[in-house]
Structure formats: C-alpha cells, structure tokens
DRENKE-878063 format. One record per atom (N, C-alpha, C, CB): x, y, z. Coordinates in steps of 0.05 Angstrom, whole numbers, padded with zeros to 5 digits, always signed. Last residue first. Glycine has a CB too. Layout:
XYZ/...
***
This chain:
-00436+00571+00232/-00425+00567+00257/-00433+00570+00275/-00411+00575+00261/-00463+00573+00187/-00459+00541+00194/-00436+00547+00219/-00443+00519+00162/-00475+00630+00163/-00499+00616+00177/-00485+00576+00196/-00529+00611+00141/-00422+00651+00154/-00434+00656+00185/-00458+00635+00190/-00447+00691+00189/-00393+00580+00120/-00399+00611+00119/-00413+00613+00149/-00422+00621+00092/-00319+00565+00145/-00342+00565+00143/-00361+00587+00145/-00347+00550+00155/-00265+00575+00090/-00275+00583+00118/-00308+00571+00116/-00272+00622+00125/-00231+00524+00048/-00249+00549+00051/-00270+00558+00076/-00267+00547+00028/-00210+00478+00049/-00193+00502+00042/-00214+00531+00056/-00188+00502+00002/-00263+00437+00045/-00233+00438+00056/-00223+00459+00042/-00216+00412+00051/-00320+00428+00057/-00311+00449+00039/-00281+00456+00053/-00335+00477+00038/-00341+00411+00111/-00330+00389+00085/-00319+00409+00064/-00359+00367+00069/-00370+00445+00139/-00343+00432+00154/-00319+00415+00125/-00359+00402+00183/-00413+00448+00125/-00400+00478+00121/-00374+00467+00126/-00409+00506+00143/-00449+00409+00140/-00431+00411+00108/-00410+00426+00110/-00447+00425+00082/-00426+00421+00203/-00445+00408+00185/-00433+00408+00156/-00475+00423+00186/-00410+00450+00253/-00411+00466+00232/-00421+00448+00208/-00383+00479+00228/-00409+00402+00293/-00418+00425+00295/-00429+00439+00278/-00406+00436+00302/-00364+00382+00275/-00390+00360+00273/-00410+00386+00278/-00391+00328+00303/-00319+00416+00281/-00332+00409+00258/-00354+00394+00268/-00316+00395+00239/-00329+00417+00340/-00325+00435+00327/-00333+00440+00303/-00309+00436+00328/-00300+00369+00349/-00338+00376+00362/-00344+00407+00348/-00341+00379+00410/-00253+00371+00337/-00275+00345+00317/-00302+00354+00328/-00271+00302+00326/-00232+00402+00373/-00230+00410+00343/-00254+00390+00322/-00194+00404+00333/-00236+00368+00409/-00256+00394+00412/-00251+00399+00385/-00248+00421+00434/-00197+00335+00399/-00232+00316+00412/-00251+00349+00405/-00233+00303+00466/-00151+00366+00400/-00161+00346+00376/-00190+00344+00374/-00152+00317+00379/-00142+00371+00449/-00155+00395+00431/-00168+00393+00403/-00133+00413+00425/-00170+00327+00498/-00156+00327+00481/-00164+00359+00457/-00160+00298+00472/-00211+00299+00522/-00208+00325+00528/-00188+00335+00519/-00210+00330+00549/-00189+00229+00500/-00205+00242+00511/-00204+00266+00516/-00208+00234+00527/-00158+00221+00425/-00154+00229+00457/-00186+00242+00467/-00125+00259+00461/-00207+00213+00375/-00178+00235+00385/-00181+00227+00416/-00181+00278+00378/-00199+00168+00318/-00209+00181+00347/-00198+00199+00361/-00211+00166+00365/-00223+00132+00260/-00209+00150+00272/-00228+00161+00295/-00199+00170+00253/-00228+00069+00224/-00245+00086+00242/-00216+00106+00260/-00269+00060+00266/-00246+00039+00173/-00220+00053+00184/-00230+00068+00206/-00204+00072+00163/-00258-00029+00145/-00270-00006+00162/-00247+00013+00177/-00290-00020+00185/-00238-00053+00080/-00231-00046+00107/-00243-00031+00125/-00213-00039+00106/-00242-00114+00031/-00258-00087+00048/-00251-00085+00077/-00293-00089+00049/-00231-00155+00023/-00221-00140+00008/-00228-00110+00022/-00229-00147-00019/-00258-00195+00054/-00227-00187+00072/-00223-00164+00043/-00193-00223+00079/-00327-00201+00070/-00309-00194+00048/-00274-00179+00060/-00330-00168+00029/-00339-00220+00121/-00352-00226+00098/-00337-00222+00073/-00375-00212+00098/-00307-00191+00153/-00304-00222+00159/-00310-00233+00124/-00334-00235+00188/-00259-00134+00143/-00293-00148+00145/-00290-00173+00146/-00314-00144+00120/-00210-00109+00174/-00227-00127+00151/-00248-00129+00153/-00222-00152+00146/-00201-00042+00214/-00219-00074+00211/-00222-00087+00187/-00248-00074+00218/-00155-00003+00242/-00169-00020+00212/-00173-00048+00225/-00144-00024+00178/-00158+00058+00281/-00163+00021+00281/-00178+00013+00243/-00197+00009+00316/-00112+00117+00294/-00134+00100+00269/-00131+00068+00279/-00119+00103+00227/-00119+00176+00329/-00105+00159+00325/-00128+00138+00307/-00091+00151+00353/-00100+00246+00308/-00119+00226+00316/-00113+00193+00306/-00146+00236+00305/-00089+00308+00308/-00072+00285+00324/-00099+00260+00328/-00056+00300+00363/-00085+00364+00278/-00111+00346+00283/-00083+00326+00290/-00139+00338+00253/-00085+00439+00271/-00075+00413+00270/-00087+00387+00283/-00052+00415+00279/-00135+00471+00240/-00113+00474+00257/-00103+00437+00242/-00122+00481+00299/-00188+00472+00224/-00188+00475+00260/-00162+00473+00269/-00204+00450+00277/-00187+00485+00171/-00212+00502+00185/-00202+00508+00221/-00247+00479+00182/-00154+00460+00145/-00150+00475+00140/-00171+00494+00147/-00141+00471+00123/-00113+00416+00177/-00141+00409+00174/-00145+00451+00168/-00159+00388+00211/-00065+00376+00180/-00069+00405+00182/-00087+00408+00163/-00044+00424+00177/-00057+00308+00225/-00073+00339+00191/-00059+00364+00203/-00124+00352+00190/-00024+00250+00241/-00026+00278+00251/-00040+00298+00216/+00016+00289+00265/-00046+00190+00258/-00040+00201+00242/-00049+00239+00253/-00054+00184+00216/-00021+00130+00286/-00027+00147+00293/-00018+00168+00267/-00018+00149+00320/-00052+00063+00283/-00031+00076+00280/-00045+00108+00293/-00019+00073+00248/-00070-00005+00253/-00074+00018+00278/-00043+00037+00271/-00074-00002+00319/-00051-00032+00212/-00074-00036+00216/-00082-00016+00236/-00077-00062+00223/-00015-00039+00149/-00021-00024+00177/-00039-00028+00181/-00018+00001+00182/+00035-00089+00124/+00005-00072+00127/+00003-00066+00158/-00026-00092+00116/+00076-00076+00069/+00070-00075+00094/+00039-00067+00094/+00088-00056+00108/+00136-00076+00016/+00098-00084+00029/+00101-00087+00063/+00081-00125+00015/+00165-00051-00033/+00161-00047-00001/+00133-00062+00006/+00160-00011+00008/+00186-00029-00078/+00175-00056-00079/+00161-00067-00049/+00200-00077-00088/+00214+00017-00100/+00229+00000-00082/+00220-00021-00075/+00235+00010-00061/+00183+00036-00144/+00209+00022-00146/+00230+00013-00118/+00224+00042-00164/+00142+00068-00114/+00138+00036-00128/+00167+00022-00130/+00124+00037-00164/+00174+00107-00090/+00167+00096-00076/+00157+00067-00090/+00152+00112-00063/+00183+00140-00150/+00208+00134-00127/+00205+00118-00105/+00216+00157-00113/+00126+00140-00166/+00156+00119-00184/+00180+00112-00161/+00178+00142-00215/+00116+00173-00131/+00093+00144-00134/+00124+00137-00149/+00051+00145-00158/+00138+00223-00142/+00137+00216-00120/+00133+00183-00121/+00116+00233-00108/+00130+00237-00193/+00158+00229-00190/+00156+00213-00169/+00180+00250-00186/+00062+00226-00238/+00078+00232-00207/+00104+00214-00188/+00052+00229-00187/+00040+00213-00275/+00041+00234-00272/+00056+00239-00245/+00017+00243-00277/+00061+00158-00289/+00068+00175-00306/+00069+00200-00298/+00054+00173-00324/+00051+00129-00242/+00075+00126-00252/+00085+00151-00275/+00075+00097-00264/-00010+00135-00243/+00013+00151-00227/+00042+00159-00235/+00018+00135-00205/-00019+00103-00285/-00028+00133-00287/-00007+00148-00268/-00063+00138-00276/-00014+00056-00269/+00010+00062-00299/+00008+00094-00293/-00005+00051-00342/-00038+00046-00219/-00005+00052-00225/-00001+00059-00245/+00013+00035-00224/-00091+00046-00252/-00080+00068-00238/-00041+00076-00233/-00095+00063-00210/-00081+00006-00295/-00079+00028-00296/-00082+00042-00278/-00088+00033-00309/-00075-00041-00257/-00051-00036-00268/-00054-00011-00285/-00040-00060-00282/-00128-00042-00234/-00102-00031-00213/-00076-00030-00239/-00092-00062-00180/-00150-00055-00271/-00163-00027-00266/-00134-00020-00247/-00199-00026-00247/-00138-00099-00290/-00136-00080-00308/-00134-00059-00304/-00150-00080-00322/-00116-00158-00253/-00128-00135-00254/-00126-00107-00262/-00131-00134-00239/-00079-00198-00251/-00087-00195-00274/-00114-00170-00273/-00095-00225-00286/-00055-00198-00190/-00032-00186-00214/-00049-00191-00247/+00007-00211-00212/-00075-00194-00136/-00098-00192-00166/-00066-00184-00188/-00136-00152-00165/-00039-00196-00094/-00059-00212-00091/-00074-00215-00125/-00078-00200-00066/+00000-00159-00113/+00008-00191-00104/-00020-00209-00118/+00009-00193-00060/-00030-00118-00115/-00015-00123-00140/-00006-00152-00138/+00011-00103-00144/-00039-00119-00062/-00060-00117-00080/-00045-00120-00103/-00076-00093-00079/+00023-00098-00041/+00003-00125-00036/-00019-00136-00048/-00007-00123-00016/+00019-00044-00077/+00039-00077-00078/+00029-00097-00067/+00066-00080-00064/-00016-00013-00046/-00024-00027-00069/-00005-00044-00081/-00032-00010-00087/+00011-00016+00000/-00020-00024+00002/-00020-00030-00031/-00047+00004+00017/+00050+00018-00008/+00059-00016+00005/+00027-00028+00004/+00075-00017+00048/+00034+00058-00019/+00048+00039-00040/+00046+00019-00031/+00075+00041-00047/+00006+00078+00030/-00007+00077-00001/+00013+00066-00016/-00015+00106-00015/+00049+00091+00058/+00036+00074+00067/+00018+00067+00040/+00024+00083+00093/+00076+00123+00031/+00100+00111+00032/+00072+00079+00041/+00131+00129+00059/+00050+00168+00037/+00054+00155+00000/+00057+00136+00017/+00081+00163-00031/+00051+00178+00090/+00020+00167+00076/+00023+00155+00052/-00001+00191+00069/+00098+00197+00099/+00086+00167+00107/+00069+00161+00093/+00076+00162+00131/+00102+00242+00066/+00114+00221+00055/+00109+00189+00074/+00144+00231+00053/+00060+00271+00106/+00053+00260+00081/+00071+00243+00068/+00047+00279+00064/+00053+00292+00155/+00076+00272+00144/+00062+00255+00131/+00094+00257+00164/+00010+00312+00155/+00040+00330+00166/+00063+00308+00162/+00040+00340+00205/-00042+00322+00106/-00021+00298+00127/+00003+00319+00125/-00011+00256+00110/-00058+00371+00074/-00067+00358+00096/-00056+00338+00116/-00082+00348+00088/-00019+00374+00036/-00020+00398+00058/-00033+00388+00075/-00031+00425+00051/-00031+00338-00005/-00007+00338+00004/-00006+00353+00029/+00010+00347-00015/-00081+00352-00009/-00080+00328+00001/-00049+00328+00010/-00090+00305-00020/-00080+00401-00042/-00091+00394-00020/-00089+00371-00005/-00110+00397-00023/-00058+00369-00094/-00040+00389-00083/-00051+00392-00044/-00045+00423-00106/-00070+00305-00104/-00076+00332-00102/-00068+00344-00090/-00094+00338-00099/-00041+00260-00131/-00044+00283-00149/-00056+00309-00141/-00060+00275-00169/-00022+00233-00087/-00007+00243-00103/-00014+00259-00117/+00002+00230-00113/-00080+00226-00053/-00053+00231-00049/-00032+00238-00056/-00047+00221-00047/-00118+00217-00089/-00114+00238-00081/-00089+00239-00072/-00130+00244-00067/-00102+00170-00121/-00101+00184-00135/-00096+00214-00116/-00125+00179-00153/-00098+00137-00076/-00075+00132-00082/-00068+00163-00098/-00073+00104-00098/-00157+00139-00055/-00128+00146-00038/-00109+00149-00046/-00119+00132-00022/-00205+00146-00091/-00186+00129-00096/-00155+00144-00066/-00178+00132-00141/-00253+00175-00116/-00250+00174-00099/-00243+00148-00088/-00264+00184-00094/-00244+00188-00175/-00225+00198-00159/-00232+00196-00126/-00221+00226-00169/-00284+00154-00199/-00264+00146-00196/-00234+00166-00194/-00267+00129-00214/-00337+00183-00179/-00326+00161-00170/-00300+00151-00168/-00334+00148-00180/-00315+00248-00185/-00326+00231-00194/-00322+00206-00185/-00323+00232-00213/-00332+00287-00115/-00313+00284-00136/-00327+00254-00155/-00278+00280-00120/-00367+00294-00077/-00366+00316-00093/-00351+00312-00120/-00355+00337-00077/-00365+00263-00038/-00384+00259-00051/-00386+00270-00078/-00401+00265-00038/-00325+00274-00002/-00321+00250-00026/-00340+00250-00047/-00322+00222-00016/-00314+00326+00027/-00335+00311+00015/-00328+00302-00007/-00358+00322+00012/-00253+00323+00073/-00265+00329+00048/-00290+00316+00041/-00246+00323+00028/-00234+00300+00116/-00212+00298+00096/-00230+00307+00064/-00197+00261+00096/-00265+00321+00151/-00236+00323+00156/-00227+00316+00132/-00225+00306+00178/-00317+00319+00130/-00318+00335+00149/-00284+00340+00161/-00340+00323+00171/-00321+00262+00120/-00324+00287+00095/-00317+00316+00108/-00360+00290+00082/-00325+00236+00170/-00298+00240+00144/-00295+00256+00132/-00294+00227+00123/-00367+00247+00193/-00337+00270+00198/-00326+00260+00190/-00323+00281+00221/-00404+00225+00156/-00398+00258+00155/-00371+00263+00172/-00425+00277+00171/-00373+00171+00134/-00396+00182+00146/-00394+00212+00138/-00398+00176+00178/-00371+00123+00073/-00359+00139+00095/-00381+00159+00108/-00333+00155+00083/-00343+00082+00019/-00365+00093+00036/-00349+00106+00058/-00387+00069+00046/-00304+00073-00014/-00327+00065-00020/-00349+00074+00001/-00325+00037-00024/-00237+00089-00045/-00264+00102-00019/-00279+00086-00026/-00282+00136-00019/-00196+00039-00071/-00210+00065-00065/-00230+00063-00040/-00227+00073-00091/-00145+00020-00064/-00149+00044-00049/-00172+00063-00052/-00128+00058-00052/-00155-00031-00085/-00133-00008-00099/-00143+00018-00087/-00133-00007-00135/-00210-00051-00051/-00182-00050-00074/-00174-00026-00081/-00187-00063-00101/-00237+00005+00005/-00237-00024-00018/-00211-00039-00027/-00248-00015-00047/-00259+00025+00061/-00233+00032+00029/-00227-00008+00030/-00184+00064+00041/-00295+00063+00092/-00297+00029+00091/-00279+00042+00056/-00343+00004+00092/-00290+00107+00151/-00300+00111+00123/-00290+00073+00115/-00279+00143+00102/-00291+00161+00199/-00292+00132+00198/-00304+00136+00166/-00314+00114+00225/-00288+00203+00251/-00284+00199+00224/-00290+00164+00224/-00250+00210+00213/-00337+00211+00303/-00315+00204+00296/-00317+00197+00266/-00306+00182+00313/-00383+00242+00313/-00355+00249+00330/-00338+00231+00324/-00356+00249+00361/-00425+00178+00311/-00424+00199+00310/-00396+00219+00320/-00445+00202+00320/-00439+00133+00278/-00419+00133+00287/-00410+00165+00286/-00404+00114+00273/-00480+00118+00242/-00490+00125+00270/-00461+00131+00287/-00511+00096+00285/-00466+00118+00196/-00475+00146+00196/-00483+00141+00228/-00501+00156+00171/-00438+00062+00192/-00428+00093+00195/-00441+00107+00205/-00423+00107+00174/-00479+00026+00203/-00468+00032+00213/-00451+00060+00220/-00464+00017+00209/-00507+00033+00147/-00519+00052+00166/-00508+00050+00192/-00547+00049+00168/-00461+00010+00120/-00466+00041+00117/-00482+00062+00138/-00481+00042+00092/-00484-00036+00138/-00456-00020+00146/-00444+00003+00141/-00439-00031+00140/-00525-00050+00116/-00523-00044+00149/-00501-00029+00157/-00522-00069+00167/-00511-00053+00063/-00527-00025+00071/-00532-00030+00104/-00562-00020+00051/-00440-00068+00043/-00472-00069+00053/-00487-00048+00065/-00476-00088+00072/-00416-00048-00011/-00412-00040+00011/-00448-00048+00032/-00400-00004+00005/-00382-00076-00073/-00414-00060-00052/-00402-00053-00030/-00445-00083-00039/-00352-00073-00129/-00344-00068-00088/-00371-00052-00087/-00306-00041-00073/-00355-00122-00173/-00367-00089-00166/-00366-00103-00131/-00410-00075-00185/-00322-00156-00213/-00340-00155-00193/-00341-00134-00183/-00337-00170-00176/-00282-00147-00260/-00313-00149-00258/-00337-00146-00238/-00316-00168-00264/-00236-00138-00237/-00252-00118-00243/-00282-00129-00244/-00242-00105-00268/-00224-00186-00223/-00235-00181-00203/-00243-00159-00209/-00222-00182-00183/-00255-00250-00252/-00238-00228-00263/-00244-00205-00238/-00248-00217-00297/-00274-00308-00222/-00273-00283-00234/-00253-00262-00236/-00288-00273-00226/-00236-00349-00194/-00260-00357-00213/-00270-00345-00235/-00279-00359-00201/-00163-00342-00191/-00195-00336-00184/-00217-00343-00211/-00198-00301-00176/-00119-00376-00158/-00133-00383-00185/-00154-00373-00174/-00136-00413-00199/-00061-00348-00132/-00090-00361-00130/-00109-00356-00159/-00106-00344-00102/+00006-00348-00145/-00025-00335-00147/-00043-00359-00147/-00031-00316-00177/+00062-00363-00130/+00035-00385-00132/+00011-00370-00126/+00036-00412-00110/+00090-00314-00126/+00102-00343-00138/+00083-00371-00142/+00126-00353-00116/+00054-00276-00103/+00074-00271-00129/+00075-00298-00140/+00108-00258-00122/+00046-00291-00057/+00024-00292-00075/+00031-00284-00103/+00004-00275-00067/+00095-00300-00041/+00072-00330-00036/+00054-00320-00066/+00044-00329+00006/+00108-00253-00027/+00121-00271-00040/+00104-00292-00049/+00142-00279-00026/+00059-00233+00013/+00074-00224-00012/+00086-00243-00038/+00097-00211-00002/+00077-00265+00057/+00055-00270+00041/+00056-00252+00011/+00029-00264+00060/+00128-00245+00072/+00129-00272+00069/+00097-00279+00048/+00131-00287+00104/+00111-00188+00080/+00140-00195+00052/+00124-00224+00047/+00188-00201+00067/+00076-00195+00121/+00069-00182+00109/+00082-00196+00076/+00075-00156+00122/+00124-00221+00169/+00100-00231+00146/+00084-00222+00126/+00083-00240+00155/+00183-00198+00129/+00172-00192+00156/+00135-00216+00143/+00170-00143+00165/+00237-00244+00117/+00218-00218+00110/+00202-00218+00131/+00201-00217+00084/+00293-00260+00117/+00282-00242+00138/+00260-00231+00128/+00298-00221+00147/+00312-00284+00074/+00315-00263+00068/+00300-00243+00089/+00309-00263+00042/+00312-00332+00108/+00336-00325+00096/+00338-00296+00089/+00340-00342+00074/+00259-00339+00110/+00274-00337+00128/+00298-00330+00119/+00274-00356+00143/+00247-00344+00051/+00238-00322+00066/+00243-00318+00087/+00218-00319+00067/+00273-00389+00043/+00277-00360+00025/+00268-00343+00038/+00264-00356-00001/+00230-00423+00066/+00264-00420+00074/+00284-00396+00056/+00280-00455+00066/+00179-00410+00039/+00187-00406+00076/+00221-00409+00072/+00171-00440+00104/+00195-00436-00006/+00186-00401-00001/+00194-00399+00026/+00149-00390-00004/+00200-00486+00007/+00221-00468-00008/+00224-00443-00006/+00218-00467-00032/+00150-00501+00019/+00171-00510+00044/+00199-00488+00031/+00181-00555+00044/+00129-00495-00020/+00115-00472+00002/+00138-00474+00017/+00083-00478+00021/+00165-00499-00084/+00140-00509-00062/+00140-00489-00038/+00146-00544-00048/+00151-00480-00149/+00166-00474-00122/+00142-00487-00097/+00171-00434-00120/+00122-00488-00199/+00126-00505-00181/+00145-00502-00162/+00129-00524-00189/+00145-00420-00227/+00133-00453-00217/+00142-00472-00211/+00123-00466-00231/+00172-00378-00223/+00162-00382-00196/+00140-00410-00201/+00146-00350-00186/+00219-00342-00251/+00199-00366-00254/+00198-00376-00231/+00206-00388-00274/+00242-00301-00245/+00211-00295-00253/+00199-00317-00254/+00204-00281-00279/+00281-00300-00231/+00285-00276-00257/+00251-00289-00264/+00321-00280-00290/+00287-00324-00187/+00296-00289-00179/+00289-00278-00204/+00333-00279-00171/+00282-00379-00195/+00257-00362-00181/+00264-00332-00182/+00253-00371-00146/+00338-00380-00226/+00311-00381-00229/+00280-00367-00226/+00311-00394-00220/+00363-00376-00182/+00369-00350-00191/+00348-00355-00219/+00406-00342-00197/+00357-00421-00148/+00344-00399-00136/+00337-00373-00153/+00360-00391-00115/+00376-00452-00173/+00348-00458-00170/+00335-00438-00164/+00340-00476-00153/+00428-00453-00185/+00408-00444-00205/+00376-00440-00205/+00412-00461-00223/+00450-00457-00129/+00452-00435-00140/+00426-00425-00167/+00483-00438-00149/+00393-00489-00092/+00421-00493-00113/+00421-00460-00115/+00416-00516-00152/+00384-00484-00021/+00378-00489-00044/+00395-00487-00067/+00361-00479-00047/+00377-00454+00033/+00388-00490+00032/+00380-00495+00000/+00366-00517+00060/+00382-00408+00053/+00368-00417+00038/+00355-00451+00036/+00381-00407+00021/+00441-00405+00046/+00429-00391+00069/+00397-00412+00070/+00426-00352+00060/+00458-00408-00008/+00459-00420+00013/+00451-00411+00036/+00478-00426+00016/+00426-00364-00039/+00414-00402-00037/+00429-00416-00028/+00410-00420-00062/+00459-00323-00014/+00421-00324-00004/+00418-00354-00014/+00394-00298-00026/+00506-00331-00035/+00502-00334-00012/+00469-00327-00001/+00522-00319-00002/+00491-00337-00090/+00496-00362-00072/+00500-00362-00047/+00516-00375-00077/+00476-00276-00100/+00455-00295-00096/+00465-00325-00088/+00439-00295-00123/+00500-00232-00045/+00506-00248-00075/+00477-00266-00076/+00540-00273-00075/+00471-00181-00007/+00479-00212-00010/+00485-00222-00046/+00450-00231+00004/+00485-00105-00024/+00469-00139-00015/+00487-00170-00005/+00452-00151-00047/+00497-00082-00094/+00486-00077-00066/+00478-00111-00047/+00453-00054-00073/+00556-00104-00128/+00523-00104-00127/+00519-00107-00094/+00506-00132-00146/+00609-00095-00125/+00599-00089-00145/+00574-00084-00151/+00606-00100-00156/+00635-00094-00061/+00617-00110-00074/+00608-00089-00096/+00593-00122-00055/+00700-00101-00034/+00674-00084-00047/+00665-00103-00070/+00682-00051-00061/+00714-00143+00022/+00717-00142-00010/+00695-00114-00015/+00705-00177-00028/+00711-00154+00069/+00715-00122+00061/+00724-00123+00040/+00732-00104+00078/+00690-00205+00085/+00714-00201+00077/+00729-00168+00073/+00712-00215+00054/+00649-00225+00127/+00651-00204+00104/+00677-00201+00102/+00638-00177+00108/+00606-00286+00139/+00629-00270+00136/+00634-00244+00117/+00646-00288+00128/+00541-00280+00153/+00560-00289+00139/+00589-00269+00148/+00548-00289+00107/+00491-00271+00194/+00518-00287+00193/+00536-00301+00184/+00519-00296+00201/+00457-00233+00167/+00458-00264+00175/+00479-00281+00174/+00442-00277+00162/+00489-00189+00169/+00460-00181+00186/+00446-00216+00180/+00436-00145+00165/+00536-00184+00140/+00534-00193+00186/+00511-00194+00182/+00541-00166+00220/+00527-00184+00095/+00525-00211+00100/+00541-00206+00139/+00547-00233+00069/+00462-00147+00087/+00487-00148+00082/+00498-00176+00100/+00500-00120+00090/+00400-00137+00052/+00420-00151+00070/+00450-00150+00064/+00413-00179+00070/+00383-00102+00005/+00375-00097+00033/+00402-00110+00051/+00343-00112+00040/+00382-00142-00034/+00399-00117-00029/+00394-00110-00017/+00404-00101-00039/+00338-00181-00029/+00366-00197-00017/+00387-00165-00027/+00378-00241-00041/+00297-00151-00042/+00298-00164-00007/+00324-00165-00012/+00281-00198+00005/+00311-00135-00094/+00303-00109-00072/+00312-00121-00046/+00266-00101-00070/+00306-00187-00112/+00327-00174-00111/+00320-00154-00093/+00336-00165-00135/+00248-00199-00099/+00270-00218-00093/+00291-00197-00090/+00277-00243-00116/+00213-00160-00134/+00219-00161-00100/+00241-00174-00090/+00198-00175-00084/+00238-00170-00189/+00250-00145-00173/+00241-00143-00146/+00242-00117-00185/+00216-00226-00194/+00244-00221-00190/+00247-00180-00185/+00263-00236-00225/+00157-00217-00190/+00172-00233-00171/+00193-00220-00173/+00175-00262-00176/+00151-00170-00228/+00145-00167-00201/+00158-00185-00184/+00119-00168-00197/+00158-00210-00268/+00169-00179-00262/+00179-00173-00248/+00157-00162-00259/+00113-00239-00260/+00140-00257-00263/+00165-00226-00261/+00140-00280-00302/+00081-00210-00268/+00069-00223-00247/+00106-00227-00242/+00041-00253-00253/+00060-00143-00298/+00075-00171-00289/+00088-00182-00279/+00081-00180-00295/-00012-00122-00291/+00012-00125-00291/+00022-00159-00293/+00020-00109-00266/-00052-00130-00353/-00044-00148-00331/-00017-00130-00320/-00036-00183-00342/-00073-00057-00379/-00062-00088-00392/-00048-00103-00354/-00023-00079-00427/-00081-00003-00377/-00098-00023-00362/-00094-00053-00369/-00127-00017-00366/-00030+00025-00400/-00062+00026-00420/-00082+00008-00405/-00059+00009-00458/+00014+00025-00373/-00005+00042-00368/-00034+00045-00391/+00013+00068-00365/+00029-00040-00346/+00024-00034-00366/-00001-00007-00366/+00019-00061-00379/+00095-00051-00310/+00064-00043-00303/+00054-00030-00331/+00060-00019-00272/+00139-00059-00299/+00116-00083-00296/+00088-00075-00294/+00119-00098-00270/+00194-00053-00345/+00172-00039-00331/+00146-00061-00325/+00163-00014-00351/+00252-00099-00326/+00220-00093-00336/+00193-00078-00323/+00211-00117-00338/+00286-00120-00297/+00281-00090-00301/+00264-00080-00325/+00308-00077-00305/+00288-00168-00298/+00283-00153-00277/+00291-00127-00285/+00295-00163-00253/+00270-00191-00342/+00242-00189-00332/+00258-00173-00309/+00221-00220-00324/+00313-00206-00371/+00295-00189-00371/+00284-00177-00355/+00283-00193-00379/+00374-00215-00324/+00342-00228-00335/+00325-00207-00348/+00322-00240-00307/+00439-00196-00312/+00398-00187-00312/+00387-00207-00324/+00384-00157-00332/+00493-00222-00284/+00475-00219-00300/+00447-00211-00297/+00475-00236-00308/+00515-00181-00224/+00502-00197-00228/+00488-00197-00254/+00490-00197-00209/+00585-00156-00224/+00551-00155-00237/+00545-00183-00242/+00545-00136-00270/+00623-00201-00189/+00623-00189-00212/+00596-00189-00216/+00638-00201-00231/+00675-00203-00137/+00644-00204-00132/+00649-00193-00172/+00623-00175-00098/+00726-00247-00143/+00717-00225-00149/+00697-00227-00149/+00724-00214-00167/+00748-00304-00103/+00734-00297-00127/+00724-00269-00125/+00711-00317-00133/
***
C-alpha cells in the first residue's frame, strides 16, 4: 500500500493560541504534540521494518504508532485530532512508550488529554512570593539568585541578579517576564552566548505551563504577543518541544565584566510547585567568582547593563 497524506483534522493546524488573551486550545494543542512526537520517529528507531518506500509524511504512519501502541487505528487517530476523552492513563502510558517520550513529554501529554479541574481561574490568583523568602534572597550574598513564577515571570530576586542580568526593578511589572525579555530585548539577546538555548529553554517552559493552565488568559496572551512580534518564538512554539531543566550551565557577556561561566540549581518550592528558586554560582577562584566580587563591589552602579560604572561606584 502507498504511504498517502495523512487527512488533517482541523484542529491540527489550528492556530492555538488566541492573541486577544482568549483560552488557548487545549484539543489543538493535543493533536499537534501527538503528530510533532510520532514525526520525529522513524520506523528503525522502534523496530519496525522500512521498506525504503518514500514516505509522503515525515515519521511513523499513524497504524504503525496504534500498533506499536496496542490500540485501533481509529482510536488513536481520534486522540491525534483532539479528542482526548475518556482516554485512560493505562492508554497514555502505552502511547507514550511507543512514542518514547521523555517524562517531561509523558506528563505533558497527561495534562493535555485529562487537565486537572481547578477550583480557580489561575489568573486570578496573584503569585506572592513569601516574605521569609525574599529575605532569604537578600542574605544570599555573591551569588545571583531570583524565584520565576508562571509563564516566566520574575517575581523576586536579590542584588546580584540585578547586578548580572539587570535591575528588574526598573521595568513595569509586566515586563518582568523571561519570555518577553528574551525575545523582545535586543540586550538580552547579547547577554546569553547561546541565546538560541535560552529561547529554545523558554518555550519548552511555557508549553508545559500551557499543558498545565490551557484556560489561562494571561499565558495565552503573552504567546499571542510573541507570536506576533517575534519570528524567533513562532519557529520554536511550532515545534511543541517540552522539557524541564533543573541544573545546568549558563555562559553572559555581561557588558561591564566580560564573559561570565556560571553554573544554575532550580528548586520548586514545596509550598507552592508553581514557583521556582534559581540560584547561580561560579567555580571556586574561577575569573567568573572575581568578575561576581567585582560587581557585588560596584552596588547599583553594577545593575545599569550596557553602561560603564560611574568613578564614585568603583
């Protein structure tokens, strides 16, 4: 049998994101992750046969993912164009072995195809930040560190954050958002030396958050906002990617001390898992470690990113 285009469903090439702050969608979103996963795979990478037919569509067919799967052809191509009820968990897990996702994907999917019923609307509820843990920060001296909410924004942070990636303080609340600086500010692009990680890590953060709240107003207008003003954010949303990072290593070009090599631990909070503590460090005697004693040194004068510090703050 000839591989032949796979019929569309609406919903999978439905813009899913409404830029006036309207729900994204949910059923959208299911079927363009599905597809994304099962075009990824080719049929060695789970031990199917390949004939060296050319395939008309990138991937696995979809009977060979609902056999793989252990499920009907219709059942699956169902769940692929958005209807995700009453799929049971035992279903998801064997789709999701099939389609190899990593756990990150596997909870993804979960929260696409059986969202959690929340009590409240999650705009409504306002991201505090407790006041021990603020005054945690500020005792966290010689190292960056800052607590990022939903949809990427800032919600608190000490001085040698402000002191490496800028005073947050300075901008209106709601640009102090990761997703917004990242893409929209020209400075922000010049600061990470591999800034297409950083989008690339800022999408996969707010697709999971799109998982978790797909009726939240405020996240489906920032994506709509991006989507509009920046090629970058569309070329990276449209692949659907989730992952989360929790430690890693991130390299600046910190536009007072040079280049900066410092490595990052993310903590949830117990109390609230929507809230993350990010704490950055540099190597012991490291040029990094002196470049951060450097700024902690120079005080405000250090947070005015682009612009030298004046004689009195050195």
């Amino acid at each position: 049998m000839d591989d032949q285009p796979e019929s569309a469903h609406p919903a999978e090439h439905a813009h899913a994101v409404s830029p006036t702050g309207g729900a994204l969608d949910r059923r959208a979103e299911l079927s363009e992750f599905l597809r994304t996963r099962r075009a990824r795979l080719k049929p060695e990478d789970v031990g199917l046969p390949d004939f060296g037919r050319h395939r008309r569509v990138p991937g696995l067919r979809r009977e060979e993912l609902a056999q793989l799967a252990g499920v009907s052809v219709a059942y699956y191509t169902r769940l692929e164009q958005g209807n995700g009820r009453n799929v049971s968990a035992e279903v998801l897990d064997a789709i999701a072995r099939a389609l190899r996702l990593t756990d990150a994907e596997h909870a993804h999917l979960t929260h696409l195809a059986k969202p959690k019923q929340h009590k409240k609307r999650p705009s409504v509820r306002a991201q505090v930040v407790r006041g021990t843990l603020r005054q945690l920060l500020d005792t966290m001296d010689g190292v960056p560190a800052y607590v990022a909410g939903r949809r990427t924004d800032i919600l608190a942070w000490n001085a040698m954050a402000a002191a490496v990636f800028g005073d947050w303080a300075e901008l209106p609340p709601q640009d102090r958002n990761w997703a917004r600086l990242t893409f929209l500010r020209p400075d922000y692009h010049d600061l990470f030396l591999d800034w297409e990680q950083k989008a690339i890590d800022i999408v996969c953060h707010l697709r999971m958050d799109a998982g978790c709240y797909p009726e939240d107003p405020k996240l489906s207008a920032l994506v709509g906002e991006l989507s509009v003003k920046s090629e970058d954010f569309r070329r990276l949303w449209a692949t659907h990617d989730v992952k989360e990072k929790s430690h890693g290593v991130k390299r600046f070009r910190h536009p007072l001390v040079g280049e900066l090599t410092l490595n990052f631990e993310s903590f949830r909070l117990p109390d609230d898992s929507d809230q993350t503590l990010i704490v950055y460090h540099a190597e012991p005697a490291s040029p990094t470690a002196e470049a951060l004693r450097l700024l902690a040194s120079w005080g405000r004068d250090a947070t005015k990113a682009g612009a030298p510090p004046s004689p009195s703050g050195v």
